[in-house]
C-alpha positions as CSV (number, residue, x, y, z in Angstrom):
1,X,30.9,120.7,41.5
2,X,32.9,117.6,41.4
3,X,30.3,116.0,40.1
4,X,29.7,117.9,36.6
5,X,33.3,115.9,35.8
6,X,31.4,112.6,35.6
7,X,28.1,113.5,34.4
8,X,26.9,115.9,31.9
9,X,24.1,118.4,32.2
10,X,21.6,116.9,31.2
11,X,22.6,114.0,32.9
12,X,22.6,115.9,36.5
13,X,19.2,117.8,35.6
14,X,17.4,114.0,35.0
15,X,19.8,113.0,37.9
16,X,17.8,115.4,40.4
17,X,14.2,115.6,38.4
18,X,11.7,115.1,41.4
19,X,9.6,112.9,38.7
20,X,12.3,110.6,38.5
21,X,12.1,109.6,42.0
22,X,8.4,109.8,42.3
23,X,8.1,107.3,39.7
24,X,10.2,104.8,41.8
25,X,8.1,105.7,45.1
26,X,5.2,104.6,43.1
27,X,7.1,101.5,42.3
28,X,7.8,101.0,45.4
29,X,4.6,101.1,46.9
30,X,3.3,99.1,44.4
31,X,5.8,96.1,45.5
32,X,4.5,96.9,49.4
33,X,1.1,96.8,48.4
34,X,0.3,100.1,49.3
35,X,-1.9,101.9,47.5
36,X,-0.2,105.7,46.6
């Protein structure tokens, strides 16, 4: 709950969106070569 001081709602809802961090394992893999 400490961190709703720093960030706002919406903030925290794109802050834990599962898209969000797929999108950087496919830009991951992409910089490994590995095709996802």
């Amino acid at each position: 709950k400490e961190i709703r001081r720093y960030f706002k709602e919406d903030e925290l809802e794109s802050f834990f969106d599962p898209k969000y961090y797929l999108r950087w394992v496919d830009h991951i893999f992409d910089r490994l070569g590995i095709l996802a």
